[in-house]
N, C-alpha and C positions, 0 to 999 in steps of 0.2 A: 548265288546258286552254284554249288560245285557241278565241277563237268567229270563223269568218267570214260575212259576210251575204251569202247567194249570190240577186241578185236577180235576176227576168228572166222571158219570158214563156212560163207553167207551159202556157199553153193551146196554143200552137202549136208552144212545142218543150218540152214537159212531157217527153220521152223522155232527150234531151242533157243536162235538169238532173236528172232524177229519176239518171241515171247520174254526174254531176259531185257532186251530193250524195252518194253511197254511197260516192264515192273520196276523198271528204275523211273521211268516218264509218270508213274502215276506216285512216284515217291520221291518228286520233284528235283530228281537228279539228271542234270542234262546229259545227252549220252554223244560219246562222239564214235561212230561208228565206223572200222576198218576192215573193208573185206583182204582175207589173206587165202583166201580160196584159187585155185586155178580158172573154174569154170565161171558162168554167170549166176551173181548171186539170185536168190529169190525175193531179196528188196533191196531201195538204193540206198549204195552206204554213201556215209561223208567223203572218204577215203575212200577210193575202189582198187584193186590187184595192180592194176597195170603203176600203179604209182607207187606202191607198196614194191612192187619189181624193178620198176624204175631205179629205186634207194639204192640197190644190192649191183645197178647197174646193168639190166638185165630186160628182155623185150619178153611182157607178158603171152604174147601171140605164141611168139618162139616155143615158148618153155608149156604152153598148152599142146603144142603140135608135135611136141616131142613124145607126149603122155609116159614121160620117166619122173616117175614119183618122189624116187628119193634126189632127184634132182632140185624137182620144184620144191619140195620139202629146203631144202639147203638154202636156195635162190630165198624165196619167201622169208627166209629165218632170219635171212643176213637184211634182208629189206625193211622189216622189222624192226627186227634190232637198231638200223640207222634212223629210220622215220620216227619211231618210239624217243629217241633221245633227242630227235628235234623239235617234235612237238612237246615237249611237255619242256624243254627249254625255252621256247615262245611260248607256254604259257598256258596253252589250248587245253588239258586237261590236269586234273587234282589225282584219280585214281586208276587203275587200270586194273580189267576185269576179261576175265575171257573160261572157253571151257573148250573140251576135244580129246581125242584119244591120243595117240603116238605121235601122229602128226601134227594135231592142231594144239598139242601139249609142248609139244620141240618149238614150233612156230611163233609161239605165245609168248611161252618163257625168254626166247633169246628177248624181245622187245621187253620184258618185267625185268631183266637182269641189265639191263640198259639203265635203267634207271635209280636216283640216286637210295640207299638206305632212307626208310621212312615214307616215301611214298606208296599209299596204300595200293596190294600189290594182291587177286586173289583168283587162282586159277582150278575150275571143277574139272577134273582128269580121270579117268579109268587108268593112270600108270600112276594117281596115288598111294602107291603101294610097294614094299622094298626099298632099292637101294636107289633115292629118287634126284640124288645130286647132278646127275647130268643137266635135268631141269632146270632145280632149284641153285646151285653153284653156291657163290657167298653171299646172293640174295636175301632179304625178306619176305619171298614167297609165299603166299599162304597156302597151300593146297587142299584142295575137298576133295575125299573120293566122289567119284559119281557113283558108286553102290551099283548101280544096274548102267546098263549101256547108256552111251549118250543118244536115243535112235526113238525123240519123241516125247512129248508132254505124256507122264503117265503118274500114278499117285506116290512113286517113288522119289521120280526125277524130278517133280514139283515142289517136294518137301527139298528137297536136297538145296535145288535154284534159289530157293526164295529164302533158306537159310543162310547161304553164302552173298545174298544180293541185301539182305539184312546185315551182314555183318561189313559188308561193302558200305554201305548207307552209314552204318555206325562209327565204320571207321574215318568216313569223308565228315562229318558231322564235327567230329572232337581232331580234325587233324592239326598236328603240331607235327612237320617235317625235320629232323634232323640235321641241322646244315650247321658250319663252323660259326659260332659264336665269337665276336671279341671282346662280347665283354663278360663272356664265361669264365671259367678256370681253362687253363691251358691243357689238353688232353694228353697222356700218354696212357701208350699201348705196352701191356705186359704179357709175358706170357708163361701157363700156367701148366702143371700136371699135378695128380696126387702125390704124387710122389718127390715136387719143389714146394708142395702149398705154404712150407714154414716160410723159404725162403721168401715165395712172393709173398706173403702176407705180413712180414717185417718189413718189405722195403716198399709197399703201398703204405704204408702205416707212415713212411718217414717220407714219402714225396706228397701225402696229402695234407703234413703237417708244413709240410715247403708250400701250400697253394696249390697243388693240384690236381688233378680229379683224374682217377687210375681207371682205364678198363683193362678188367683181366680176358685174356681169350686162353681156352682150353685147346691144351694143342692138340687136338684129336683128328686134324687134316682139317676139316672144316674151319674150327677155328684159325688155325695159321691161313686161309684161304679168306676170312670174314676180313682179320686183321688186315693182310697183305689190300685188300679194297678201300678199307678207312683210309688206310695210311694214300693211297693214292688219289683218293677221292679229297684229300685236304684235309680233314678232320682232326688227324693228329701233330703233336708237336716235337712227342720225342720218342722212344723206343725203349723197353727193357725188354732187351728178349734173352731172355735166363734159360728157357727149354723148349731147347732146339730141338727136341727129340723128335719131331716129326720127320727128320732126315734120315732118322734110322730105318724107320717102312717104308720111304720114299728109297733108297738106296740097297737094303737087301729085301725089302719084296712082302711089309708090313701090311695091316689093313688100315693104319693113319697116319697116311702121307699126304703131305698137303701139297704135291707135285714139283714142278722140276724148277718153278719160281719163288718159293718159298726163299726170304729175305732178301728180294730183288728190292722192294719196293720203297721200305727205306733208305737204300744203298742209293735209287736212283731218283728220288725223290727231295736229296741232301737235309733228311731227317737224321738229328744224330741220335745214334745207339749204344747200349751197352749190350753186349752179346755174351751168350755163355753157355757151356752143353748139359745144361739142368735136363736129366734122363735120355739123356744120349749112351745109355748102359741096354739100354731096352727096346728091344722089336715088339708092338702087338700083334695079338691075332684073339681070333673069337674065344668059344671056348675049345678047350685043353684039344679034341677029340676034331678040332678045326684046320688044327696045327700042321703044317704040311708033312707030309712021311718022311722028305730029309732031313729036315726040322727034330723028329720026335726025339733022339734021342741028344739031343742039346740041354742045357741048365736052362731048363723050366720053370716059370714060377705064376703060380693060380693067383692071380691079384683080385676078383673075386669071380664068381662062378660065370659070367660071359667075358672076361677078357685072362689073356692067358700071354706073359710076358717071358720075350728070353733075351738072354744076358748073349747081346754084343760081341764076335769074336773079337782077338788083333786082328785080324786083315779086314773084316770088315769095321773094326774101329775106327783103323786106318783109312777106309777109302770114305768112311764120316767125316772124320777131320781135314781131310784133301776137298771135301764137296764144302764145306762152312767155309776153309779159308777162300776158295775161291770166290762166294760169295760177298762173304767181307771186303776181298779187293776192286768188288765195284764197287765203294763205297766213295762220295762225293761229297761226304758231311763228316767231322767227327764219329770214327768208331771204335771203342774201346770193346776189348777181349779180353774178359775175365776167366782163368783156368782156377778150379778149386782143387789142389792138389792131395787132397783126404777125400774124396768121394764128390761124385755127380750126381747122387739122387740118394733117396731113402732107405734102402736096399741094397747099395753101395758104399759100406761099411764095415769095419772088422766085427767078423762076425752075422753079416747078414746075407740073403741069398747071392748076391749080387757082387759081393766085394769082388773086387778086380785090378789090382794096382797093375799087372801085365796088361791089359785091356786099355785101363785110363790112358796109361803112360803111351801107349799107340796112340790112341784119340791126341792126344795135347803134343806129341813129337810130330805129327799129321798136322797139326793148326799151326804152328812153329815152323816146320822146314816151309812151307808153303804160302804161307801168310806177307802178304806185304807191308812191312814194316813202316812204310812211307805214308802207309792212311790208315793201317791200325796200328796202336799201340796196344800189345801186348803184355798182358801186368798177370804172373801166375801169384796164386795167394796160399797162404798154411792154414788152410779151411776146407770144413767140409761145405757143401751151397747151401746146405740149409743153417748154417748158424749165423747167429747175427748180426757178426762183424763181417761176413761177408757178404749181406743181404743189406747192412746200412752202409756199406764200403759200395755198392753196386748203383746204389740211392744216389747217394753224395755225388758219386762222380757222374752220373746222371742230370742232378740240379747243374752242377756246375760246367758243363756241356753248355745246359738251355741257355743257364746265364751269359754264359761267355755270346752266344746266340744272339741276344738281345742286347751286348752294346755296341 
């Protein structure tokens, strides 16, 4: 019989969980119950606060008689987060389920984001809505609006429960967790935009004819953020990260920056990489009319009617190229740095929006003066990143990385 951990706060909505509980019991799902509430719940959980506060290192009593919200909020999240990733290491539950507004949504998630990719994972929120990464992070989260407040069994909130507790049920039913295989194919992580798709899509073509099974991630922040998990959570075995462009939003002030760790993780992990600045030409942002007013009168270019890309200066080329070498230089495994010396993206070509050999040529004199030559090797190439000697040249020296690896 699977067990799900249904945590969440007993005391202020002790009535929605005491009912989410009885509908998992009557669909023979064991429930393992975690109050993360301040006050006294309205039934006994498995778990109760003071132990949940306990985790974060913290005296429940205290943090009641303080009655500071966004305190206990914090306390609770971080005790969560620690408890959630011990118990379901010992074993104690299969899925994890919860529901709440701001608080009991912040509360929830840090303990769902604890947990490994694959574990079913599914929280009813009033802040499912907009920009919900704080939450959700590089999780697989599932989130349900709550449509109407969470304040009550009513013919709204019922339909809502018992669909998200169905799909909870469905996904404990068929689970198959994600975890490192040895006797799979060996996994590498790639990374992708519209704008490298030729290049990745030649050099996945030529490492799966080598035996290996590619995931690509979209650098759109998120993904570089999904990636940067896998890669530490063990799953992966090597690295092709061709487009780095998320450091371009992350460094002059984009909307897809995948923050200030982006490529720590195979550096520190001693996964080896091939690295490269596939659409490192280009800042996003929403659409055109999104674009910040300093911004507006910059080389613009409509990539399609919600995202709206501009072209790179030198200086900030440059302080791209100074943020990747640094990055590269904590690298603890094999890592090779590919410069395409005819263009970085699609766009970036004689003749096209983007061409910029002033621009490139900062970017790659930025990864060169900076770069440490003692654990990267630096290899410029007479290619633009999307043709195919520089996408099966990327490959190659990729396999033979892993290989060398393995004897």
């Amino acid at each position: 019989m699977s067990t799900v951990a249904l945590i969440g706060t007993f005391d202020t909505k002790g009535e929605e969980f005491l009912y989410i509980k009885q509908q998992f019991e009557q669909r023979n799902i064991k429930v393992l119950s975690i109050h993360t509430g301040v006050y006294d719940p309205l039934f006994e959980p498995d778990i109760p606060n003071d132990v949940v506060c306990a985790a974060a290192g913290c005296d429940i009593t205290e943090i009641a008689a303080a009655h500071d919200r966004a305190r206990a909020t914090q306390v609770l999240s971080a005790g969560c987060e620690q408890l959630c990733h011990q118990l379901f290491e010992q074993g104690k539950f299969d899925g994890i389920f919860s529901m709440g507004g701001s608080g009991g949504t912040s509360i929830s998630c840090a303990g769902m984001r604890a947990l490994p990719i694959g574990v079913p994972k599914i929280m009813i929120s009033t802040m499912a809505c907009g920009d919900t990464s704080p939450y959700v992070g590089a999780s697989d989260i599932c989130l349900f609006p709550s449509i109407v407040d969470i304040a009550g069994i009513n013919t709204f909130s019922r339909t809502i429960f018992n669909n998200a507790i169905s799909a909870m049920v469905g996904m404990l039913h068929g689970l198959t967790h994600t975890s490192p295989d040895k006797n799979s194919k060996p996994l590498i992580a790639a990374t992708m935009f519209g704008v490298t798709t030729p290049c990745i899509t030649k050099a996945k073509e030529r490492l799966e004819q080598a035996g290996y099974e590619v995931l690509v991630f979209h650098a759109t922040g998120t993904g570089g953020k999904c990636m940067e998990e896998l890669i530490k959570g063990g799953f992966i075995q090597g690295v092709l990260d061709l487009t780095t462009t998320e450091w371009c939003d992350e460094v002059v002030g984009g909307v897809l920056a995948a923050g200030p760790h982006r490529m720590e993780a195979a550096a520190c992990c001693g996964i080896p990489a091939i690295v490269s600045v596939g659409a490192c030409d280009m800042v996003n942002f929403g659409t055109k009319d999104s674009v910040p007013e300093h911004f507006q009168e910059r080389n613009l270019y409509q990539h399609n009617p919600s995202v709206t890309l501009m072209r790179t200066s030198v200086e900030e080329s440059d302080a791209v190229g100074k943020k990747l070498a640094e990055k590269m230089n904590m690298s603890t495994s094999p890592c090779i740095c590919l410069l395409p010396k005819h263009g970085v993206s699609m766009i970036d070509a004689p003749g096209e929006a983007f061409y910029g050999p002033d621009e490139d040529n900062a970017l790659f004199n930025a990864i060169k003066n900076n770069v440490d030559t003692d654990k990267v090797q630096l290899i410029e190439m007479d290619a633009h990143i999307n043709d195919d000697a520089f996408a099966n040249f990327a490959a190659d020296k990729l396999i033979a990385l892993l290989q060398e690896q393995e004897q």
